[in-house]
C-alpha positions in Angstrom: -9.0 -35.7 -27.7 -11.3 -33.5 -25.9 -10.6 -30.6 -23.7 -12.5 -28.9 -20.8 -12.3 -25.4 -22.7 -12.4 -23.9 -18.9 -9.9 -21.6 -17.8 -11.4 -20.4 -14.7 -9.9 -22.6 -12.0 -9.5 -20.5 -9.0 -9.2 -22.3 -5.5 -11.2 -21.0 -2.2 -9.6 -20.2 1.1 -10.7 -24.0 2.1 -9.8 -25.6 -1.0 -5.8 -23.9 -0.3 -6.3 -25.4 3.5 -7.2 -29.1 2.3 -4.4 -29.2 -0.1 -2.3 -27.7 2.4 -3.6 -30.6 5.0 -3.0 -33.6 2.6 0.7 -32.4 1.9 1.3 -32.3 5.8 -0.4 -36.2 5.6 -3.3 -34.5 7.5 -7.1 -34.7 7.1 -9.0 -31.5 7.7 -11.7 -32.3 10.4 -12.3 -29.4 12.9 -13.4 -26.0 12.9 -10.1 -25.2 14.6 -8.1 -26.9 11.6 -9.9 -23.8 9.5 -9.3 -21.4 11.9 -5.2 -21.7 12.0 -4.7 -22.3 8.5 -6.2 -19.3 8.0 -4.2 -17.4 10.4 -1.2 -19.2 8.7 -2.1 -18.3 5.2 -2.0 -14.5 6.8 1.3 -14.7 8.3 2.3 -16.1 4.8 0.6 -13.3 3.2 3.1 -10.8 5.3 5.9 -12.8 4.8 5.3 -12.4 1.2 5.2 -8.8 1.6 8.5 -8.5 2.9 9.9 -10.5 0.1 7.8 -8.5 -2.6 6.0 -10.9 -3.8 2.9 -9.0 -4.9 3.2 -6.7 -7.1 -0.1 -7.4 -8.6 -1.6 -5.4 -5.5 0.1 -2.2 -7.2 -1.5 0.9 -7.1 -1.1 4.0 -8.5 -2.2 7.6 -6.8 -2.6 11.1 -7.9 -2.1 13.5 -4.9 -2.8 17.3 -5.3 0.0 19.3 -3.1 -0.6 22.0 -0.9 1.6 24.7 -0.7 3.7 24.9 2.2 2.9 21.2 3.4 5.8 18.3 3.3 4.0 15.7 4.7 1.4 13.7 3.1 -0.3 10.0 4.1 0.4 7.3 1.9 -2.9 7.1 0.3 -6.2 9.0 0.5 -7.7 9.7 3.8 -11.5 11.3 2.8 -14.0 12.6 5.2 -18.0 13.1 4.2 -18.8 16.7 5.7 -22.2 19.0 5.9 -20.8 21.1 3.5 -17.0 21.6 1.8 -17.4 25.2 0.3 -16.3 27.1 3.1 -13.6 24.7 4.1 -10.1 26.2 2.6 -7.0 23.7 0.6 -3.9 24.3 3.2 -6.6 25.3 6.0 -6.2 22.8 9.9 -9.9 21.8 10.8 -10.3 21.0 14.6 -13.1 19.2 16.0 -15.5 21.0 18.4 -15.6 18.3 20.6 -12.6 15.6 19.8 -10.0 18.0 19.6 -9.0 16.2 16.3 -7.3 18.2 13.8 -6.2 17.6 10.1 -5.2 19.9 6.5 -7.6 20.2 4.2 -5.9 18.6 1.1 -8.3 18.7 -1.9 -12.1 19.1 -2.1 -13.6 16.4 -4.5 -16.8 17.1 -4.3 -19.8 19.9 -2.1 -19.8 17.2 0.5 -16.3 15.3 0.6 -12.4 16.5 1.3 -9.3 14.8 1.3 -7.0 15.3 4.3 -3.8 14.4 6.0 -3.3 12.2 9.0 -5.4 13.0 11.3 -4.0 14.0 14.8 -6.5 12.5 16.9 -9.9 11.0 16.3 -13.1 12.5 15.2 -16.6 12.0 16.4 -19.4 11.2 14.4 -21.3 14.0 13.2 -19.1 17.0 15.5 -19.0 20.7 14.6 -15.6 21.2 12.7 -13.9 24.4 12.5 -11.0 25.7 10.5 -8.3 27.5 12.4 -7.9 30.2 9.6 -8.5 33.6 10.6 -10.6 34.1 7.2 -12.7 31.6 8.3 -14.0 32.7 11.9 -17.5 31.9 12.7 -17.9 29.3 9.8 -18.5 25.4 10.8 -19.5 22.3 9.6 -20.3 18.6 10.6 -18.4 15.9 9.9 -20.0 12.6 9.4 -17.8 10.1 10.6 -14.2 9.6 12.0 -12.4 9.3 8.4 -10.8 5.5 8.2 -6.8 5.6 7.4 -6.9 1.6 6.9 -6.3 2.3 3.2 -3.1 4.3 4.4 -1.5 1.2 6.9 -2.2 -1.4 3.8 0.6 0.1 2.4 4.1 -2.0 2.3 5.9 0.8 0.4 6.2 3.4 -2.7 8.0 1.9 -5.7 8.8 5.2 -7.5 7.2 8.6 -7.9 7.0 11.7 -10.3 5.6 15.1 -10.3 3.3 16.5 -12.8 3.3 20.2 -13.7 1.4 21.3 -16.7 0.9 17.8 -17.9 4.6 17.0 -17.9 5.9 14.5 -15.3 9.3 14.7 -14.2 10.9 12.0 -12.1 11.7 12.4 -8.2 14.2 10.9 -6.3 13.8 8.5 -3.5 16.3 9.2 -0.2 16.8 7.7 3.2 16.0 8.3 6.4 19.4 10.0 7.4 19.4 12.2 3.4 16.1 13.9 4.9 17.3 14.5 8.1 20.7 15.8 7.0 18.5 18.3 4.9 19.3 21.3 6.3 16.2 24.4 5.5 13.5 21.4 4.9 11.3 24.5 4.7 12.6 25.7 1.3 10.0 26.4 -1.5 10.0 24.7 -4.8 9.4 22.2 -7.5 9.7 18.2 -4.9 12.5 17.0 -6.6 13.3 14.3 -3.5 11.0 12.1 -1.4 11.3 9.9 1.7 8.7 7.3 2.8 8.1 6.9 6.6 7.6 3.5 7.0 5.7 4.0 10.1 2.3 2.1 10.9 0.5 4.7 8.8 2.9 5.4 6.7 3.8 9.1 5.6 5.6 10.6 2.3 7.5 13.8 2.9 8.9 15.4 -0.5 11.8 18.5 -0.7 11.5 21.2 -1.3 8.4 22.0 0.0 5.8 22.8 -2.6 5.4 26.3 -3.9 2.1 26.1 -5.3 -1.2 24.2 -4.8 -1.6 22.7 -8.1 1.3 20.5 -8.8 0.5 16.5 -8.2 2.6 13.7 -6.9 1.9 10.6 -9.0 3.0 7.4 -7.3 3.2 3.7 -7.5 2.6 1.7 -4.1 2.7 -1.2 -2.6 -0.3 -3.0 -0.9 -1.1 -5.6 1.1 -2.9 -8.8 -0.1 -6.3 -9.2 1.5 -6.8 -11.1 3.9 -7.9 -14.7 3.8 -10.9 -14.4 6.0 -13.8 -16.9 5.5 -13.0 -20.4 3.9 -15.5 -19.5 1.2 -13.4 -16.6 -0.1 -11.0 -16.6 -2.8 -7.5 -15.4 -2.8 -6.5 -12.0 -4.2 -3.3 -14.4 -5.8 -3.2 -14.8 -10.0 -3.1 -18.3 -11.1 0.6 -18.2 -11.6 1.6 -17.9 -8.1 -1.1 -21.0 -6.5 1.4 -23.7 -6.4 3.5 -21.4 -4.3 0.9 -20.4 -2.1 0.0 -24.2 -1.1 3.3 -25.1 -0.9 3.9 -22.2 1.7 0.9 -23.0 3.7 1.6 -26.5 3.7 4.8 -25.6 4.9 3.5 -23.3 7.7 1.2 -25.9 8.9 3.8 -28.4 8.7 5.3 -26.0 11.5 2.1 -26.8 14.1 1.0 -30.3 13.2 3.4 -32.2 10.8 7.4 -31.7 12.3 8.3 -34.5 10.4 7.4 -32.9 6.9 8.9 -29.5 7.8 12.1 -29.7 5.7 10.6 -31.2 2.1 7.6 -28.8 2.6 9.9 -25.9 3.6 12.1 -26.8 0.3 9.3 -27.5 -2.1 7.9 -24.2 -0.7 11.7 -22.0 -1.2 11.5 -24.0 -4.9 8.2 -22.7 -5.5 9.0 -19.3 -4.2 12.0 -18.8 -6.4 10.4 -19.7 -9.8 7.2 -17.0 -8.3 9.9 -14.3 -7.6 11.3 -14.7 -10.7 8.5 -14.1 -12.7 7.0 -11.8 -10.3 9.3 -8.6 -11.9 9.1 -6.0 -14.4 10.1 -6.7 -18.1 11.5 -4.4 -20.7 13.8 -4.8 -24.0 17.7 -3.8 -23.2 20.8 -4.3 -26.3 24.3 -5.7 -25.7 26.9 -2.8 -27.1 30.6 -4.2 -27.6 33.1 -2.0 -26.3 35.0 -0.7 -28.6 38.0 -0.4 -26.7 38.8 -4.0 -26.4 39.2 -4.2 -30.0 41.3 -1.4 -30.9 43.6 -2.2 -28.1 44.3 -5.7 -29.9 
């Protein structure tokens, strides 16, 4: 018996709606019928992220820390500039004529620097200025407002750990009302706690504040799947987890234009999930120890 020796099946954005359509007992005719199942297959995308289903989308960052600054975005924010050699780690730029201002976090390169969240927006090619007094009468142009859309695709931060001297030592994740109960939050020292802002952009603040400039947070985090945009695109979704992403849109659609589907799809969709979820998590070996106890006690 012969076998197709292909192992590259990989649906398109309109091959998910079609499938989707013929489940619902639909045919997919109109431009419009593209149109919502795509917006559907994006609400489905978010639901999945708050179920955490896509840990595939991990991604790990390396974030030099400045010292005597808590507060960092959840990602890299980078600028282009005229020139980054004057520009000081720790040092607020403002713009000349936005008003914008942001910490210089790192300086990857003559012509690029990291920074945090900007307050404000920059404009195109403005005269930046850093606030230190060191630095008075030295400017330089920034090229465009830096984008912070890699900073909102985050869901969330799965763990972290802080290297010093190429040894990484775990830090602890706390809650909203740990942070706040903190109570000198301007303390000095190896981070040994974090808490994740979950805000729109969301922000990491660690305790104790760094001491030094050269220690680097390490984190995993949690991003958003792409979009579904045009019909001809494919899914950022590995194989495993297609049957569960028809099933779901079938299901949302089933919402809009088939009522009288919406419980099997919505079931075949939960059945679909729950075999997804339970594959979707990490692996590792673990041993069963008797206690000892039990059998000296009989």
């Amino acid at each position: 018996m012969a076998v197709s020796g292909a192992k590259d099946f990989e649906p398109n954005v309109a091959d998910y709606v079609e499938e989707a359509f013929e489940r619902c007992g639909l045919e997919f005719r109109t431009g419009y019928d593209a149109v919502t199942a795509r917006r559907s297959m994006n609400f489905l995308f978010a639901d999945w992220a708050n179920r955490g289903l896509n840990r595939w989308t991990i991604e790990q960052v390396s974030q030099t820390m400045v010292s005597g600054l808590a507060q960092y975005p959840v990602g890299i924010v980078t600028a282009t500039v005229g020139a980054s050699t004057f520009l000081v780690v720790g040092n607020t730029i403002t713009g000349s004529t936005s008003g914008a201002t942001a910490v210089v976090l790192t300086k990857p390169s003559s012509t690029t620097v990291t920074l945090s969240l900007p307050s404000g927006n920059f404009t195109a090619g403005e005269t930046i200025t850093s606030t230190a007094s060191d630095e008075s009468g030295i400017s330089t142009t920034i090229a465009a407002d830096p984008s912070i859309s890699g900073v909102q695709a985050t869901v969330d931060i799965l763990s972290a750990v802080i290297r010093r001297d190429n040894a990484d030592i775990s830090v602890s994740r706390v809650s909203r009302d740990d942070y706040l109960s903190i109570p000198n939050k301007s303390t000095t020292g190896r981070p040994t706690q974090f808490y994740v802002d979950r805000l729109i952009s969301p922000i990491l603040k660690v305790w104790p504040t760094p001491e030094n400039s050269t220690d680097v947070i390490i984190y995993d985090r949690l991003v958003r799947i792409d979009d579904a945009g045009s019909s001809i695109n494919t899914v950022e979704v590995p194989f495993r987890f297609y049957p569960c992403l028809a099933a779901g849109l079938a299901y949302y659609i089933s919402l809009k234009r088939a009522p009288e589907r919406v419980q099997l799809l919505k079931s075949v969709y939960e059945e679909e999930f729950q075999r997804a979820a339970e594959e979707d998590r990490d692996r590792a070996s673990f041993s069963i120890v008797p206690s000892y106890s039990y059998l000296s006690a009989s």
